[in-house]
N, C-alpha and C positions, 0 to 999 in steps of 0.2 A: 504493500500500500504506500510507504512510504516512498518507493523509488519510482511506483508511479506519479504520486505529487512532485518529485523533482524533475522526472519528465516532462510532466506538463508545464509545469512554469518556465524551465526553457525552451522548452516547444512554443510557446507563445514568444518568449524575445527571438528566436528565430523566425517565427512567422512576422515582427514587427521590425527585424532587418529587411525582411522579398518585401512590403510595403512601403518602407522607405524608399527601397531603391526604384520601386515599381514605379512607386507616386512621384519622387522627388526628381529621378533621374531618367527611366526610362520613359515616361510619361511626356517631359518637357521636350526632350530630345527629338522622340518618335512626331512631337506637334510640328517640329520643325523641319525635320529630316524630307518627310512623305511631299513637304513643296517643292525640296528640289527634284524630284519625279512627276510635277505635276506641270503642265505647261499655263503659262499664265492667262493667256486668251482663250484657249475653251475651256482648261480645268482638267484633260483628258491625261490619261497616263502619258509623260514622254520625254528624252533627254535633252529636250532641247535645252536645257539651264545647262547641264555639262559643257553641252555643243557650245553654246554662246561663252563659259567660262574660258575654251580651250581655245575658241575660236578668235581671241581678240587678244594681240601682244600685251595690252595692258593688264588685264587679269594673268599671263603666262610669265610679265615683268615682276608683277608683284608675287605671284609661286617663289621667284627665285628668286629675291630681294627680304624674303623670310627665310628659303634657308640659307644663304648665306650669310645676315646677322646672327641666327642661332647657331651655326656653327663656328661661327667667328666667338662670339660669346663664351660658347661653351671650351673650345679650343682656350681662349685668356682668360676663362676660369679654371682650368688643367696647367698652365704653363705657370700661374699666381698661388696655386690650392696646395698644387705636388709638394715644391721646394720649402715653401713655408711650412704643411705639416712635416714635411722629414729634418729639415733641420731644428725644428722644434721640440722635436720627441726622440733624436739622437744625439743634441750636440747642447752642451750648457747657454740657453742664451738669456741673457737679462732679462726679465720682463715678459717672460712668457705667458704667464696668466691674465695679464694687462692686453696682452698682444690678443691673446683669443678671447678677452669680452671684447673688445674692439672690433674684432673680426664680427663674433654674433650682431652686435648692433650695429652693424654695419647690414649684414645680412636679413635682419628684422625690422630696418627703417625702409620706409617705401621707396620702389626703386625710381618715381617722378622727383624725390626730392635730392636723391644724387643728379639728375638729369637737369632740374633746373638751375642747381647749384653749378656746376658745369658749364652753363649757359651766363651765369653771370662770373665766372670766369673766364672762361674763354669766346663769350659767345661775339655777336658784331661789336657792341660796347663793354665788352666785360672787360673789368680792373685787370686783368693778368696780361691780355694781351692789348691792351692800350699800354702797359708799359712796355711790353716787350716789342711795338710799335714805333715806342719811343727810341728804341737802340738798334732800330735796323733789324728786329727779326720778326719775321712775318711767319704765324704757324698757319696751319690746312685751319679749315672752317671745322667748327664741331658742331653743324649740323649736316645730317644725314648718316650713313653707313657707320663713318670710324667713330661719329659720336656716339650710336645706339649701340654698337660694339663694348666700345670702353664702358660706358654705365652700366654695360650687361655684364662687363665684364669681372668690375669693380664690386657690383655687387652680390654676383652670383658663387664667386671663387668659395666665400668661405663653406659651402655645402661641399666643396671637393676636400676642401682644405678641413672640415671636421672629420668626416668619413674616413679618408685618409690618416689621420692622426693618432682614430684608433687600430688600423691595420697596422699600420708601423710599431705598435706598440707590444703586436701580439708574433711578430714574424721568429721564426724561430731561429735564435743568434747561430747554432751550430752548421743553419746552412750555408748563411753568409763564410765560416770560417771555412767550411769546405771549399767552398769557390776561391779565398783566399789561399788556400794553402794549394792550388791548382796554377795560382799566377793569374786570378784576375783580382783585379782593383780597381778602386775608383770607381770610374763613370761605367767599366764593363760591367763591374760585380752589381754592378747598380740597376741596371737596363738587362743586364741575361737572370740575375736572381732579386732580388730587393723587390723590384716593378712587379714582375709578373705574380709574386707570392701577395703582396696587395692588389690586384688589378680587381680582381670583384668589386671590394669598394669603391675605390678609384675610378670604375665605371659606372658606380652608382651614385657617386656624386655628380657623375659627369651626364648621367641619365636625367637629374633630378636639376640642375645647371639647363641643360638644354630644353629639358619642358618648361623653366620657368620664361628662359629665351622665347620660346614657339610662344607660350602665350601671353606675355607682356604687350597690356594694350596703351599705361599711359606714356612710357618712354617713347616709344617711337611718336608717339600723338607731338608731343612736346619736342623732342629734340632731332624729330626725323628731317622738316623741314619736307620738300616734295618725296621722299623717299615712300613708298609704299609697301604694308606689310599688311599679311592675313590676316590679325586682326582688327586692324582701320580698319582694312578695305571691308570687313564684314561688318562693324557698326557704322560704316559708311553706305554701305548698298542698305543695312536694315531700316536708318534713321530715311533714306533716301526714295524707299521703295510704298508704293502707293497700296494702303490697304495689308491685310492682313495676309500675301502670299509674299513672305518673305524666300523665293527661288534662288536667286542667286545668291544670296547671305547661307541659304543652306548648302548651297553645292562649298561655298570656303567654309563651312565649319566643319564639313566632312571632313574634308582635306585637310582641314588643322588635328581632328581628331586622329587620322587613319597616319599625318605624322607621327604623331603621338606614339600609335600602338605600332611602328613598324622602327621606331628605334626604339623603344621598350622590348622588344622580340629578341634585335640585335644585341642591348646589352645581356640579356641573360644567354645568350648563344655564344656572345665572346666570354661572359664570366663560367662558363657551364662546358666550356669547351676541354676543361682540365683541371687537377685535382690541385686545389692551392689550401689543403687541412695540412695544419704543424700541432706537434704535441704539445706547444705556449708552456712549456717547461723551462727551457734554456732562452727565456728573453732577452731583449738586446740592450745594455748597458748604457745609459748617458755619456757620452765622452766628453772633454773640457777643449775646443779648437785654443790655439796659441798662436800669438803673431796677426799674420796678413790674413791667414785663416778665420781667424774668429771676429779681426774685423768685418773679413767681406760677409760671412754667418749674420753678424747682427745687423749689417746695411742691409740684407737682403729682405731680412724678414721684418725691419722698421720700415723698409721704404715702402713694401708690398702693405701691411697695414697701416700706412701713413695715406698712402694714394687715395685708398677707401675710406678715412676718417676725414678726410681735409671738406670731401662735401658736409658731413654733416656739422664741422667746426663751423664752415660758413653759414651756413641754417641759422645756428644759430647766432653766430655775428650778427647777422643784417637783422637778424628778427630786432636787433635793439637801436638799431642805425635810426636815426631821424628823417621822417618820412612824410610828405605830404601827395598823397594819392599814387603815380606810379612811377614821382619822383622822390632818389633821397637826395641826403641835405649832409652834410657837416654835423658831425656829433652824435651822439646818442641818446635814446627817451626810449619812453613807452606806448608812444604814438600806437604804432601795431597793434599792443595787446589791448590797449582802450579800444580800437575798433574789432579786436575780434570777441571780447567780451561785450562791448555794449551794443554792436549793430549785427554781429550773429551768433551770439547766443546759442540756440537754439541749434545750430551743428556739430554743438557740443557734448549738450545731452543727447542729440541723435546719434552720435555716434557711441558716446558712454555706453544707452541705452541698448539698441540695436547690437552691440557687441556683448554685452551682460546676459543679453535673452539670448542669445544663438548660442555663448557657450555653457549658461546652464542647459540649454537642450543637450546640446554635444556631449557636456561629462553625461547627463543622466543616460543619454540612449550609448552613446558613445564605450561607455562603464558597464554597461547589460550585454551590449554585442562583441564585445572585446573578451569578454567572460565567457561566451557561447565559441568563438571560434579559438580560446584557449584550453577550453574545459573537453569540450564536446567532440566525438569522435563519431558524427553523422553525415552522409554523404551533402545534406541539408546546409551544415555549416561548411564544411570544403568548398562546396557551390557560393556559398556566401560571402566567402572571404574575399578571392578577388573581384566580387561584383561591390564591397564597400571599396574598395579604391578605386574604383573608375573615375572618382572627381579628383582625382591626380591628373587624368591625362585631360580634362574637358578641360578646354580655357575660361574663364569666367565671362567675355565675350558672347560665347557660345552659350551659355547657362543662362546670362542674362535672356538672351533671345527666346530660349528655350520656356524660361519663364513668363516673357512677356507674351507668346503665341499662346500658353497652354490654361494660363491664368488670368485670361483676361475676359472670360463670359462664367454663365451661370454652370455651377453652382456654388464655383472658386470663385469669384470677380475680386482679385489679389491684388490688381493693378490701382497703382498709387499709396497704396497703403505702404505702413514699415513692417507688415506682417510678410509682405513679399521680400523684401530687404533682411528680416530675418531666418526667417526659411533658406534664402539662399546663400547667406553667411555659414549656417547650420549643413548644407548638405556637401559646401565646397571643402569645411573641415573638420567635418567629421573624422576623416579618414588619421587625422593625427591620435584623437582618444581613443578614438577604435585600435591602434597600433602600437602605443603608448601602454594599453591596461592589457592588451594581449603579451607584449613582452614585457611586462613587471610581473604577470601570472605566472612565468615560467622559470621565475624564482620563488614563488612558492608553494611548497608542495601539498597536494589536495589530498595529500592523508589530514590535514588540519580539519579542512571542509568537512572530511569523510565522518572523522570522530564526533564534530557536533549533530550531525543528523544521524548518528550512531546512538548517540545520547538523546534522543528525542527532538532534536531542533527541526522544524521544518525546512524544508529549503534555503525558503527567502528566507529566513533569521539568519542560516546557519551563513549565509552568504554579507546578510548586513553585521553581525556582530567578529566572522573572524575572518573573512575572507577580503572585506571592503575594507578594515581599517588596517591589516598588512600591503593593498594595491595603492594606499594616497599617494607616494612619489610618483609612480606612473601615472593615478588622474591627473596629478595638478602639474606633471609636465605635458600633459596632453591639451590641458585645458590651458595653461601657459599660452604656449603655441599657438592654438584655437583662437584667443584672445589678441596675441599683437598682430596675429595675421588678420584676424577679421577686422580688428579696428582701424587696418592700413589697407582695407579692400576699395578698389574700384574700379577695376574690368567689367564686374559683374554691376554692381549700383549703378555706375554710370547711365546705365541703360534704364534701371529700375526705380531710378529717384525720381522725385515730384517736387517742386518749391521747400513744404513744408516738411520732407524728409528726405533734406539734402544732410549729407555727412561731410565730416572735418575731412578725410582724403577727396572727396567732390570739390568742395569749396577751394583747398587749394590749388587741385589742379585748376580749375578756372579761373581761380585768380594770377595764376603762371602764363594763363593762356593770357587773359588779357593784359599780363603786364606788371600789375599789384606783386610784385615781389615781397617788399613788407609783410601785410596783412597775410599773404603766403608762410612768411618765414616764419613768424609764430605762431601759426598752427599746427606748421610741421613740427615747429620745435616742441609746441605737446606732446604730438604725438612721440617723439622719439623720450620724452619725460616716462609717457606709460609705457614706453616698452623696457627703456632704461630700465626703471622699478620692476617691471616686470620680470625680468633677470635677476634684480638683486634680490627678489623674494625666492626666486629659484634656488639659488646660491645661498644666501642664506641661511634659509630656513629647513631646507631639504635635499639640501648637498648634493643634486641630480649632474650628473654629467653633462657636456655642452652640446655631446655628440648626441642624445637622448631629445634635441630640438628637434632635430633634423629626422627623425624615427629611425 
């Protein structure tokens, strides 16, 4: 009797993960997908949205004008990620711990506010290159390609560079000395054994890197300049497009998706290709570099985390610069935060708000289903697992639309509210609690569970009194997560906001767009305040790994 009431209680959070995904994901998707099949003028099955897609250089310019920043991207997040985790985690360098929150927040500030920060250093008028103007050097323009590169690049590195840091940490020292005591060194022993004994990771930062590349919608918006990427071009054809047959918006969010899953294939095909398990017995020692050595070690790895922080130093610079509308001035005040406190307000508690509800959704469902695909050995949950990550590879772009086609009549009518705004905060990150409470489960052993429902506890007790308050680091590095991602979301909002439930990453990006750098900069600079805090509660309180953000 009793193992039947444990069945059934998770037979029901299993059945309320295939609903989630039913309703939240496949639902939205399926609303939009089925118009790029459908021909606009009679309605009739037909490919002519392909046809037209493939048919016109300008749709076939911007195919290749996205992947060539994402792989430019992901490439100078691999070339910034590698070096800095291995010299950090084999060689003694000052300041290491400084260097990797650095790197997080660097990683967990939105990627518009490196982009416009960028832009007022380098941009037509930016201070950097007005001096360097001044002495006869003239740099490339940084809008278009090499600027949407660099920002992707800057900010994407530290996913390679976590993942990485803890591969390096586990590799097993006796084989490096084999290679050694064979006559290789250096840069061989490095590239034939070191590399490839990490490469799984290393390709899964560099997986997780390049999806963020594919679907980054406000960096290109902001610093692309005429540059077109998939997904402009697809809130560009959806805001564009007459009526509720969004066709050609769905033929590019295929194409962003089926990128998605066809380098996701790839890296488990190259990580899967060979066996890179060590017995993590004989680990690899700290060594202390000396001389020219250990200067170029700490140049390397201050400049690479230097590159990355100097946008968000400026953020917050100018957020205090003296400002009167989308000119500054000489000096310093509080101009900015008087206008973003007294004239909008109200973007603040939306986003406070909006981001408080999606990730209490997220631990609760988040915390039940992470429990079912660590506990549960049913063909049910197997099937389930990779169906709760699909909003890894959907761009927020795409979800927006997705929401706007599916939720906008009876007997959803979502549209304009912050009920749609939270929903889709909740289904884009889900996938961190979900991932976060499944591996903290698997440090604890469910003969704990087994004993109190042994002892009469029903399920759900046995599950709320021993099993939830040994998982809290895993929730609340999930919900962490949850949290500074959702409140620096706007791929997906941009499309879903309404006046009155515009959000602090809305409002700045529009105020970049039109100029208002200011009132921009102190908005950002909150936001990077909550995520800041949001780290040190991490760290402080619950002593979770850096590499445990990133799942």
């Amino acid at each position: 009797m009793r193992r039947l009431e444990r069945a059934s209680v998770w037979t029901a959070v299993t059945v309320l993960g295939y609903a989630v995904v039913a309703f939240f994901l496949v639902y939205p998707l399926a609303s939009i997908f089925r118009f790029a099949f459908v021909d606009v003028e009679s309605g009739a099955f037909s490919l002519s949205n392909f046809l037209e897609f493939f048919g016109h250089a300008y749709y076939r310019v911007t195919f290749l004008n996205t992947l060539v920043v994402a792989v430019g991207g992901t490439l100078g997040a691999l070339l910034l990620g590698v070096p800095l985790a291995f010299f950090t985690t084999r060689y003694r360098i000052h300041g290491t711990s400084l260097l990797s929150t650095f790197a997080v927040l660097a990683l967990l500030s939105p990627p518009f506010v490196g982009a416009y920060s960028w832009i007022m250093l380098l941009g037509r008028s930016g201070f950097l290159r007005t001096a360097l103007l001044g002495i006869g050097v003239q740099l490339p323009p940084i809008y278009g390609p090499l600027g949407i590169i660099l920002v992707y690049t800057l900010h994407y590195y530290p996913y390679v560079f976590l993942l990485a840091a803890g591969a390096f940490t586990t590799v097993d020292r006796s084989l490096e000395e084999a290679a050694e005591n064979l006559g290789a060194t250096g840069f061989r022993k490095f590239f034939r054994v070191t590399l490839p004994l990490v490469l799984p990771s290393v390709t899964a930062g560099a997986l997780i890197a390049f999806m963020m590349c594919l679907s980054n919608f406000d960096t290109p918006m902001i610093i692309g300049g005429n540059y077109r990427v998939l997904p402009t071009l697809a809130y560009n054809l959806f805001t564009s497009e007459v009526g509720e047959r969004p066709g050609l918006a769905s033929v590019v969010s295929i194409f962003l998706i089926l990128f998605a899953s066809v380098v996701i294939f790839l890296q488990r095909w190259v990580a899967g290709r060979r066996k890179y398990a060590s017995s993590l017995i004989n680990r690899p020692r700290m060594q202390r570099l000396r001389g020219w050595k250990s200067a170029a070690g700490h140049l390397v790895c201050w400049l690479i985390v230097s590159l990355s922080t100097v946008p968000l130093a400026i953020v917050v610079l100018f957020s205090f610069r003296k400002t009167s509308g989308p000119v500054f001035h000489p000096g310093f005040a509080l101009d900015s935060y008087r206008k973003v406190f007294f004239e909008v307000p109200k973007t603040i508690t939306n986003s406070l708000f909006f981001s408080a509800a999606s990730v209490l959704l997220i631990v609760v469902v988040g915390t039940l289903l992470g429990f079912v695909l660590a506990r549960r050995r049913t063909v049910a949950a197997r099937v389930l697992d990779p169906l709760l990550m699909i909003p890894y590879i959907i761009p927020g772009t795409v979800l927006g639309i997705g929401f706007i086609v599916a939720f906008n009549r009876k007997p959803l009518y979502l549209l304009g509210t912050g009920l749609i705004i939270i929903l889709a905060y909740f289904i884009r990150r889900l996938p961190y609690s979900v991932r976060s409470a499944a591996s903290i489960l698997k440090q604890i052993d469910p003969a704990l569970e087994e004993a109190a429902i042994n002892l009469g506890a029903p399920p759900g007790q046995a599950f709320r009194r021993v099993t939830l308050p040994l998982m809290i680091p895993g929730v609340v590095s999930g919900a962490i997560m949850s949290w500074v991602t959702a409140i620096n979301e706007v791929s997906a909002s941009i499309l879903l906001y309404v006046g009155r439930t515009m959000t602090m990453p809305i409002r700045i990006f529009l105020s970049v767009v039109d100029g208002y750098f200011g009132p921009a900069s102190a908005m950002a600079t909150i936001l990077l305040a909550a995520t800041g805090l949001s780290l040190v509660i991490v760290n402080r309180f619950f002593g979770l790994r850096r590499e445990a953000l990133v799942g």
